[in-house]
C-alpha positions, 0 to 999 in steps of 0.5 A: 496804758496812761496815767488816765487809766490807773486803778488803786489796785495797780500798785498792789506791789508797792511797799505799804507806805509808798502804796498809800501816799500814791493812792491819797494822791492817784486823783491829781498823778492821772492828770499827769502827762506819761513823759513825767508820771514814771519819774514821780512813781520811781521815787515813790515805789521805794519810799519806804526805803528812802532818807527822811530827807528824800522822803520830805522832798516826795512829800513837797512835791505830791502836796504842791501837786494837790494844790494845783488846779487842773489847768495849773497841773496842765501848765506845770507839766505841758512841756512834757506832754508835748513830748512824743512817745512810742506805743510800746513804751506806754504798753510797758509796765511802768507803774511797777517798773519806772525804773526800767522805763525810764531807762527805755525812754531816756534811750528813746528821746535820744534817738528821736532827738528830744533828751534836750527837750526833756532836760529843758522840761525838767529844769523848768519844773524844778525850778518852778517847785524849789519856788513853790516849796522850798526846803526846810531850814536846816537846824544847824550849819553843814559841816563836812570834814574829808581826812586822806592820806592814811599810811603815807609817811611823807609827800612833797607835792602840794596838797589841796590845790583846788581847796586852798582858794576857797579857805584857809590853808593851816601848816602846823596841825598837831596831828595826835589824836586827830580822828579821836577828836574829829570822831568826838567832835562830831558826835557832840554836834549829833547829840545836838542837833539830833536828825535821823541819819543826820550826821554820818561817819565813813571809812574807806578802811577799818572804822574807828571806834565812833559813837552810836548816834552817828551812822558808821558805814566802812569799807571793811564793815561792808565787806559781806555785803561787797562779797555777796555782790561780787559773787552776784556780779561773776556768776552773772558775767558767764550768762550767755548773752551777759552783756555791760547793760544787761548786767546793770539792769539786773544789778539794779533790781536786786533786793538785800533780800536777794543776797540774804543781807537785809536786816529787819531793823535797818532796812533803810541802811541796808538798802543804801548800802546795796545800791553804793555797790550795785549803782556805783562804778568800782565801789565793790573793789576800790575803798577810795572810790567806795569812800568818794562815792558813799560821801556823794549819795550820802550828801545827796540823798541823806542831805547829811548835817554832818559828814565825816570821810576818811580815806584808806589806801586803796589795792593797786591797779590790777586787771578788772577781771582778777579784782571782780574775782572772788580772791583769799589773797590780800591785794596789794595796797597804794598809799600814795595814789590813794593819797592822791585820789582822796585829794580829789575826792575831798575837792568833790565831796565840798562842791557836793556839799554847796549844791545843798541848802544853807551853802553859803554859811556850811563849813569844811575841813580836809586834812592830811592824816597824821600830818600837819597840813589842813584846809578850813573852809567856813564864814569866819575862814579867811580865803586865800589865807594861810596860817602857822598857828599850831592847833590840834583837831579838835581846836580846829574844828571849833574855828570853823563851826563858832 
């Protein structure tokens, strides 16, 4: 089948919201090209469960879309038309499975020697329509704040390497208090400025109290969720046949509904949290890379105004398959590689940050819990500077963000 056939009644299975934006739009998607229309689909079949943000960026692009002309829908999309593909790829059923074609495709453009002509197709027709629609003004400046270190007494080594260059780097942070008063000063830009899933609080360990306008994801707080995956994941391994790529096929069609954990009243959250544990590489058994991770897709997908990360010492290196293993026994824990690790994963979590709108006035914060070591990045930062001004977090944090 290709897009020129599709019939209303094809997406029966989609989600109703999803359902009715394709199908106000099915006219202008069947003069689409098979080599793009799974990729829209894939976006729009799980609209429901999207960020309003993700749900904004469908929405731009099915009415830039409608604005072309047939010739211009033509234009826009020839680089993937002209794109070779296989008869049983367009046997496939990929209006209720994009997912799973683009997967095949990707595989098969590689053989065949065109993923670089389909990369090329792709970049070309982002750009085109960040020109043609470009995104919303944000509200207020990004802020990101990354706090690492939990549990580590003392630390010779130099902190914050890679940060160090873009900000200034603060010797005499009053550390009392710390996450109290980023939590605080936080949510009062929520009350603010108030965006749905706008403002985010992440823990790699045990939550701190924080106020109900942010969302609060935790390591520990997802721990049913972590379980039920895990068990998921050992069950299938003894499959006959169970391989790497077979499993992260079937990881990646399960529902919340599958693991008895979907909640009638969050089940945007509820599948976000599924896919940080099932698309994500060590999220179900390391709380650094589950912290890291989380704070990449919440920057990408939620396109978060706010986001604050803070990092707990993770279990130590073990064999994968005692840490896939349901277990009672409480894993030994590494603060201080922890502490290197989210050291790191600070540095990735602002280059996140700057590939989104409004980069050049955001602002970011990464601090050496209970220490009285801090890197500030923003507008009124000084690069390269450093400073022995003794200030607590919350004085800080108004440095940054005035």
């Amino acid at each position: 089948m290709l897009p020129a056939d599709l019939k209303p009644e094809l997406f029966a299975a989609y989600p109703p919201q999803g359902r009715a934006l394709v199908l106000s739009h099915l006219e202008a998607i069947r003069q689409l090209p098979l080599g793009f229309v799974p990729s829209l689909l894939n976006t729009i079949i799980d609209y429901d469960y999207k960020f309003p943000a993700e749900r904004d960026s469908t929405e731009r692009e099915l009415a830039n879309l409608a604005s072309l002309s047939p010739e211009q829908i033509k234009q826009w999309h020839q680089s993937f038309a002209q794109l070779s593909l296989s008869p049983w790829l367009e046997q496939f059923d990929w209006v209720n499975q994009p997912g799973q074609f683009l997967e095949m495709e990707s595989a098969h453009l590689w053989s065949t020697h065109q993923l670089d002509a389909f990369r090329q197709a792709a970049t070309e027709y982002g750009d085109r329509l960040r020109q043609a629609k470009p995104p919303k003004p944000i509200p207020v400046q990004r802020l990101g704040i990354a706090v690492i270190g939990q549990g580590v007494a003392s630390y010779d080594a130099t902190l914050f390497r890679k940060l160090r260059p873009h900000g200034t780097s603060f010797t005499n942070i009053k550390p009392e208090n710390g996450i109290s008063l980023l939590l605080a000063g936080v949510a009062v830009r929520a009350k603010a400025h108030p965006v749905s899933y706008g403002h985010w609080y992440v823990d790699g360990g045990v939550a701190a109290p924080c106020d109900p306008v942010l969302t609060c994801l935790s390591y520990q707080g997802m721990e049913p969720v972590r379980t039920a995956v895990l068990k998921n994941i050992e069950s299938e391994l003894k499959r006959p046949g169970m391989g790497p790529e077979e499993l992260r096929t079937h990881l990646a069609r399960l529902a919340p509904a599958d693991l008895a954990i979907d909640r009638p009243s969050e089940p945007v959250l509820d599948r976000f949290q599924l896919k940080l544990l099932t698309e994500g590489s060590g999220t179900q058994i390391f709380s650094t890379t589950f912290a890291q991770w989380t704070a990449r897709e919440v920057l990408r997908r939620a396109q978060a105004l706010t986001l604050l990360v803070r990092f707990a010492p993770r279990q130590r290196q073990r064999p994968m398959n005692e840490m896939l293993a349901s277990s009672n026994t409480a894993p030994e824990v590494d603060p201080v590689g922890s502490l290197v690790d989210g050291d790191m994963a600070a540095w990735y979590q602002w280059i996140n940050q700057q590939r989104l709108p409004g980069a050049e006035k955001s602002s970011f914060l990464v601090w050496f819990e209970g220490h009285n070591q801090a890197v500030a990045i923003g507008p009124t930062m000084p690069r390269g500077a450093q400073s022995s001004s003794a200030f607590n977090l919350a004085e800080l944090l108004s440095q940054i963000t005035t």
